[in-house]
MINU-545934 format. One line per 8 residues: number of its first residue (from 1); their letters; for each residue x, y negated, z negated of N, C-alpha, C, O. Coordinates in nm, 3 decimals, decimal comma, padded with zeros to 5 digits. Atoms other than C-alpha are relative to their C-alpha. Example, Ala and Ser with C-alpha at 12.3 -4.5 7.8 and 13.67 -1.06 7.14 Angstrom:
REM residues 2
1	as	00,089/00,119/00,000/01,230/00,450/-00,780/00,090/-00,120/00,000/00,194/-00,118/-00,066  -00,082/00,119/00,006/01,367/00,106/-00,714/-00,077/-00,109/-00,073/-00,026/-00,220/-00,090 $
//
This chain:
REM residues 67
1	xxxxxxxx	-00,026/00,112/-00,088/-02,096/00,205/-03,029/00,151/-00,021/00,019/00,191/-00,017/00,136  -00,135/00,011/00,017/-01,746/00,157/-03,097/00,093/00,113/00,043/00,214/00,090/00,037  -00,048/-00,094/-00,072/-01,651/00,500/-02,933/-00,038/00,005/00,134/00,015/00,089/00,206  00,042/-00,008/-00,063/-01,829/00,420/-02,684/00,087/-00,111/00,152/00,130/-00,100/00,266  -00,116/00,120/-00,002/-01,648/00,090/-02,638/00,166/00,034/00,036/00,235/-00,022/00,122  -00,118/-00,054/-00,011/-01,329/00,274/-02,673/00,037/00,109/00,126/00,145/00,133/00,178  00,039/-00,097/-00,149/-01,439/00,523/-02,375/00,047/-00,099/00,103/00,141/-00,075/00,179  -00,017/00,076/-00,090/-01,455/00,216/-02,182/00,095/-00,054/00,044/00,130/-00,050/00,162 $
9	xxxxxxxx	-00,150/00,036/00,018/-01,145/00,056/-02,262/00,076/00,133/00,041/00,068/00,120/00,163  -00,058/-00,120/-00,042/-00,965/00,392/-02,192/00,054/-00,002/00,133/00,167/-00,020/00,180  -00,009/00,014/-00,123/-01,111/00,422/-01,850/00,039/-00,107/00,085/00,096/-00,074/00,189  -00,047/00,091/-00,034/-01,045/00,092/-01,756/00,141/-00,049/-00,004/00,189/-00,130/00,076  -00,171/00,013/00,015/-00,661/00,096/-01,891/00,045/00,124/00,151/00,134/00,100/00,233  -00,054/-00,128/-00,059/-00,624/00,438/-01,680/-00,011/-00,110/00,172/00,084/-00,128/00,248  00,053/00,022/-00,180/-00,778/00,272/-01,315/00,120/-00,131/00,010/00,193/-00,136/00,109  -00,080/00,132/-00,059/-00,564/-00,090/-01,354/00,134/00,066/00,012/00,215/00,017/00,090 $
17	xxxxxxxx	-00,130/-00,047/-00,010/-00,263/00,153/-01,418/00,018/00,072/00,203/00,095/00,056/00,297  00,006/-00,029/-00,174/-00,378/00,333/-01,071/-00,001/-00,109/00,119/00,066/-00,097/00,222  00,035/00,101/-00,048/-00,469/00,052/-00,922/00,130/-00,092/00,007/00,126/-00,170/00,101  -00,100/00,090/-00,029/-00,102/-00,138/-00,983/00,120/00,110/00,100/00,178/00,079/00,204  -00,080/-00,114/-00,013/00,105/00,193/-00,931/-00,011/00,039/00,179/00,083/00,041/00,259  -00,021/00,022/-00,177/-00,050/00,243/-00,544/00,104/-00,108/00,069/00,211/-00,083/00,124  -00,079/00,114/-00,108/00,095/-00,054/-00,379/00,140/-00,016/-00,040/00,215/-00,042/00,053  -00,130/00,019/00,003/00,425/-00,077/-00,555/00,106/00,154/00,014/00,228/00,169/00,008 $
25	xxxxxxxx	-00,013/-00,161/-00,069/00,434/00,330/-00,452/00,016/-00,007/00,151/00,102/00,063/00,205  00,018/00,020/-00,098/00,365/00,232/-00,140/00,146/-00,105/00,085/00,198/-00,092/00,196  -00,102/00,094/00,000/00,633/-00,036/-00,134/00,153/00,068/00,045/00,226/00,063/00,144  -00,167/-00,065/00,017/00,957/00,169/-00,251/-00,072/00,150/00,103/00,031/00,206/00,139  -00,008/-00,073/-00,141/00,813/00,448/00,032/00,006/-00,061/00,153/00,038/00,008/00,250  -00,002/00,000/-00,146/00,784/00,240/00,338/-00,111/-00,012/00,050/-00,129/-00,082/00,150  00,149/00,033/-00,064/00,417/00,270/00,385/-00,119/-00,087/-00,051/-00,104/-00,184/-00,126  00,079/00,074/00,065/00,119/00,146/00,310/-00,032/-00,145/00,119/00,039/-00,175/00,214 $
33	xxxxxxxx	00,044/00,115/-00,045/-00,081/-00,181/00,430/00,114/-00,141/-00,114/00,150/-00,254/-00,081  -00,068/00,139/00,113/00,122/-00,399/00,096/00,138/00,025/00,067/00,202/-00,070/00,113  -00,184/00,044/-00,030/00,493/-00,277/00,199/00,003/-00,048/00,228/00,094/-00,094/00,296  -00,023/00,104/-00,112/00,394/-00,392/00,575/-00,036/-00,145/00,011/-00,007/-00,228/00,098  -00,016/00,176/-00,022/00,315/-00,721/00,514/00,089/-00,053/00,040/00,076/-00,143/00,123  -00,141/00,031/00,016/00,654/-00,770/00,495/00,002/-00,060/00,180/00,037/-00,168/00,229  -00,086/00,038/-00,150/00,695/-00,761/00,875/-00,118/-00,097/00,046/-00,046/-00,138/00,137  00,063/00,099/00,004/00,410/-01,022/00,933/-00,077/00,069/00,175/-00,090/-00,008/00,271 $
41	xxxxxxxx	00,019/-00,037/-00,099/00,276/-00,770/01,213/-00,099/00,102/-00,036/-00,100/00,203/00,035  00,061/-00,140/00,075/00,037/-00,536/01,010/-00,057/00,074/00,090/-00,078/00,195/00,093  00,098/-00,087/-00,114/-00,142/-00,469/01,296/00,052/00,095/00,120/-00,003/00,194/00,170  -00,079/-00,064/-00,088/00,102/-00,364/01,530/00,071/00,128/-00,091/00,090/00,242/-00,049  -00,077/-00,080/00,072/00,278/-00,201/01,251/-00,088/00,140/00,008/-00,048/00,239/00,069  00,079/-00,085/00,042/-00,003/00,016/01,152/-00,059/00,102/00,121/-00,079/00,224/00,123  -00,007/-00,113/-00,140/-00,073/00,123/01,514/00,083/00,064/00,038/00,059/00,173/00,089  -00,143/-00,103/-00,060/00,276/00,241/01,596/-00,001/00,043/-00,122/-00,070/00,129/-00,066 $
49	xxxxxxxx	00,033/-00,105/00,070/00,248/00,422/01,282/-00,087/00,129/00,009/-00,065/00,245/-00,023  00,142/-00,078/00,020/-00,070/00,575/01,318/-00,019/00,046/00,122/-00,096/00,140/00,138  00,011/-00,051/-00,187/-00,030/00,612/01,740/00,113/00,061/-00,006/00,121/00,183/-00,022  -00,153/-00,056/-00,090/00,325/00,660/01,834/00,043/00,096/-00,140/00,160/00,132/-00,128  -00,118/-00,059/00,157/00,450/00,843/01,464/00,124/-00,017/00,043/00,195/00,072/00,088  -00,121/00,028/00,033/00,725/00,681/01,462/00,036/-00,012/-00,081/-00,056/-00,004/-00,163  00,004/00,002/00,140/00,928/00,633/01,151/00,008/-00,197/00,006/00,024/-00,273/00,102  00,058/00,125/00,070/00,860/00,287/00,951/00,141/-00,110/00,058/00,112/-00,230/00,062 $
57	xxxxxxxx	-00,090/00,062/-00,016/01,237/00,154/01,069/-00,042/-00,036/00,155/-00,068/-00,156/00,167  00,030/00,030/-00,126/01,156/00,153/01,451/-00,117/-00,080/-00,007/-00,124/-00,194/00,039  00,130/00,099/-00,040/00,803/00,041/01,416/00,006/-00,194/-00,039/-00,061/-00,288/00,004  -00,004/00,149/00,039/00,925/-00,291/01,241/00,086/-00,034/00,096/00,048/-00,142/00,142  -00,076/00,041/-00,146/01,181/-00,330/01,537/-00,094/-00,006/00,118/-00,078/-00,085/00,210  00,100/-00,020/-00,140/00,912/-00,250/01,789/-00,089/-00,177/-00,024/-00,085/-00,272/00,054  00,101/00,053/00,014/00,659/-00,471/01,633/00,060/-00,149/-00,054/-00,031/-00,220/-00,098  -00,065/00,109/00,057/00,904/-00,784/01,516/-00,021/-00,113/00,117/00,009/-00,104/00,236 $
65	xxx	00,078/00,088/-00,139/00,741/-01,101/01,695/-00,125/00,025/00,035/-00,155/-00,071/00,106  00,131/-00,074/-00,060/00,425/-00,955/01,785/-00,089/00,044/-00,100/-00,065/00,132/-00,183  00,123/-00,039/00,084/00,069/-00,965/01,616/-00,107/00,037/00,073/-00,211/00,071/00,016 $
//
């Protein structure tokens, strides 16, 4: 039981480490849905990302004002 227990605990240390490590990865690159919040435009952001490939500096100029 107690190895079993310890299995669990394990897996569960490993996923919250994945689980914090995305978004503040995401952050210090530029992408991501968490480091666009920032520009209060996610939606626009994420389309001129994902449409136009532009890089992450233009699209927050494009998309600044506009949801």
């Amino acid at each position: 039981m107690r190895k079993i227990i310890g299995i669990v605990a394990a897996v569960g240390a490993v996923m919250a480490v994945a689980m914090l490590a995305e978004p503040i990865g995401q952050t210090w690159t530029g992408d991501g849905a968490f480091a666009q919040a920032k520009s209060k435009s996610s939606a626009c952001f994420q389309n001129c990302r994902n449409v136009r490939n532009w890089p992450a500096s233009q699209c927050r100029q494009f998309c600044k004002g506009r949801r």
